[in-house]
C-alpha positions in Angstrom: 11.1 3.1 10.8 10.9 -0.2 9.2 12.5 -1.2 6.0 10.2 -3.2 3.4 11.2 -4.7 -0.2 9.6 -3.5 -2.6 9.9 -4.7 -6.3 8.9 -2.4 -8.9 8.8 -2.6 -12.6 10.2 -0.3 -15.3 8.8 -0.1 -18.6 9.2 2.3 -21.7 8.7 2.4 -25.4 9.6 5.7 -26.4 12.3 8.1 -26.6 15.9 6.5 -25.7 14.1 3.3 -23.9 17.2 2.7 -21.8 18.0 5.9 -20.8 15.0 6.5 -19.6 14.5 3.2 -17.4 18.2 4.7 -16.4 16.9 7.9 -15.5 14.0 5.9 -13.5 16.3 3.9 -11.3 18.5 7.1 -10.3 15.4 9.2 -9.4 13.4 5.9 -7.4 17.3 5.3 -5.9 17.1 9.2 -4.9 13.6 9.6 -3.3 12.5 6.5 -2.7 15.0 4.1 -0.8 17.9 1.8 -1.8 18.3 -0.3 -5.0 19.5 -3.7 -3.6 19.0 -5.4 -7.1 18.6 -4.5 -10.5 17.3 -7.5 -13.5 18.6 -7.2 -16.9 16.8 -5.3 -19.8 13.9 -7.2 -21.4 12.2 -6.1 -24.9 8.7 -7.6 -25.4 6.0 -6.7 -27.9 3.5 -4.4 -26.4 0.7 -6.1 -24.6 -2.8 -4.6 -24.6 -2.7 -2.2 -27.7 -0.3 -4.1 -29.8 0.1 -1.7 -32.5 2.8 -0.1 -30.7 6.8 -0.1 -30.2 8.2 -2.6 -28.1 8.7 -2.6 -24.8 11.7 -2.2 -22.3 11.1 -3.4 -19.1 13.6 -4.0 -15.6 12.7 -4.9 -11.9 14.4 -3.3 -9.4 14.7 -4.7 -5.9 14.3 -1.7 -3.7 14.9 -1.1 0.2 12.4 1.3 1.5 11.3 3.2 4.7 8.2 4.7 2.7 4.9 3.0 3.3 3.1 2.1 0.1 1.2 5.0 -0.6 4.5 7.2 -0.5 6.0 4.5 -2.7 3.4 4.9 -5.2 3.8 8.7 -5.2 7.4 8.4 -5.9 6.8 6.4 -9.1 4.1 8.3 -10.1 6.5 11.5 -9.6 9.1 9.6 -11.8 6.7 8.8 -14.4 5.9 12.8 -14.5 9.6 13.4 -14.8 10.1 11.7 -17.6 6.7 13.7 -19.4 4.5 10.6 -19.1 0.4 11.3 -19.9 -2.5 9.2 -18.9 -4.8 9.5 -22.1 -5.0 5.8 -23.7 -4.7 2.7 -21.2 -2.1 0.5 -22.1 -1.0 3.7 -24.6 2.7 4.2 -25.6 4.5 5.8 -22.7 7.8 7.7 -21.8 8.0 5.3 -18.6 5.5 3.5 -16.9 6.2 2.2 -12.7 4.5 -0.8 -11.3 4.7 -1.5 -7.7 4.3 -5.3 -8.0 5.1 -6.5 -4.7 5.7 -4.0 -1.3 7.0 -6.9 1.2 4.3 -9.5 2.0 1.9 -7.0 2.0 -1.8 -6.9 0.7 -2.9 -3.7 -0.3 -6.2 -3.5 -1.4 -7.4 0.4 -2.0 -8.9 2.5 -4.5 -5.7 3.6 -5.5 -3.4 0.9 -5.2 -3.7 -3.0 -5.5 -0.7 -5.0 -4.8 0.4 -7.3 -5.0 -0.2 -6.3 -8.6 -3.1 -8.0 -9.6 -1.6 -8.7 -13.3 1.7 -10.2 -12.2 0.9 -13.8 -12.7 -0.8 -13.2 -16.3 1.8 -11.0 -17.9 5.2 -12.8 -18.5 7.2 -9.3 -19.4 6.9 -8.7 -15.6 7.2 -12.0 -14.6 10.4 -12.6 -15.9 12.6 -10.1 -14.9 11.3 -10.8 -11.2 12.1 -14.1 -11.9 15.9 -13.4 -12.5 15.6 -11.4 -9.1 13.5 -13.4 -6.2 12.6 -16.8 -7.7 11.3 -18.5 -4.8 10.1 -15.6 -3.4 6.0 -16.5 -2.8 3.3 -14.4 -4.3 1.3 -13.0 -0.6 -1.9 -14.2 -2.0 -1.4 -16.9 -4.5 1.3 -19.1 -2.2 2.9 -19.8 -5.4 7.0 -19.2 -5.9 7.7 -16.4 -9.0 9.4 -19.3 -10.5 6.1 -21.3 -10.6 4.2 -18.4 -11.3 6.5 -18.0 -14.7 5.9 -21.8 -15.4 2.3 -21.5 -15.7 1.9 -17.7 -17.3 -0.9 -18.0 -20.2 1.1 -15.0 -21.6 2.8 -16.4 -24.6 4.5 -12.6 -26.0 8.0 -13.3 -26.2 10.3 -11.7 -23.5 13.8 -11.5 -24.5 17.0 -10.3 -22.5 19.0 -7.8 -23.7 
């Protein structure tokens, strides 16, 4: 079966924020294939619905055999783990997992989009993948991460832990 890197992105801002971006990378690392690389933590202010706690966010670079769909399900299945609930978008969450690039791949379906479309507007993401795979080029957009970063119109602070 063929092996595709996948970067995903962690996010929580409730509960034990690091604990459970922890808890995230052991259960991915469990069912869905092989952390290669982990960023550093990164706090932002909450984008969206702003009146909310900050956020901790990671990327983790991950080897997988799982096509994207499967991928998706294992995020969503970590998500549930850690008592996440749909009811607000952009709401406060226990942990939240973004599949923001699966290889070169574009995925285009009703239930996953990716690269993810949001990736070059939101610099919490951004930067983290940027410590990670700076020259790596966005499949659609033929623009490093790097250059991506440079030009983000999001102006929250991102800050390394």
């Amino acid at each position: 079966m063929a092996i595709t890197l996948a970067y995903l992105l962690l996010g929580s801002n409730l509960g034990d924020r690091a604990a459970r971006l922890a808890q995230a990378r052991h259960d991915l690392a469990a069912t869905a294939g092989r952390l290669v690389a982990t960023s550093g933590l990164y706090e932002t202010a909450a984008w969206g619905l702003e009146d909310q706690p900050a956020f901790l966010n990671q990327v983790l670079a991950l080897e997988t055999e799982l096509d994207a769909p499967t991928l998706l399900a294992a995020c969503l299945a970590a998500e549930q783990q850690q008592g996440r609930e749909r009811l607000v978008r952009w709401a406060a969450r226990t942990l939240d997992v973004d599949i923001l690039l699966f290889g070169q791949e574009v995925i285009a379906t009703p239930t996953l989009v990716v690269p993810h479309p949001a990736v070059p507007a939101r610099r919490f993401a951004l930067t983290p993948l940027a410590e990670l795979a700076p020259q790596l080029a966005h499949p659609q957009l033929h623009r490093t991460i790097s250059e991506l970063l440079a030009a983000c119109p999001d102006l929250l602070p991102v800050h390394r832990l």
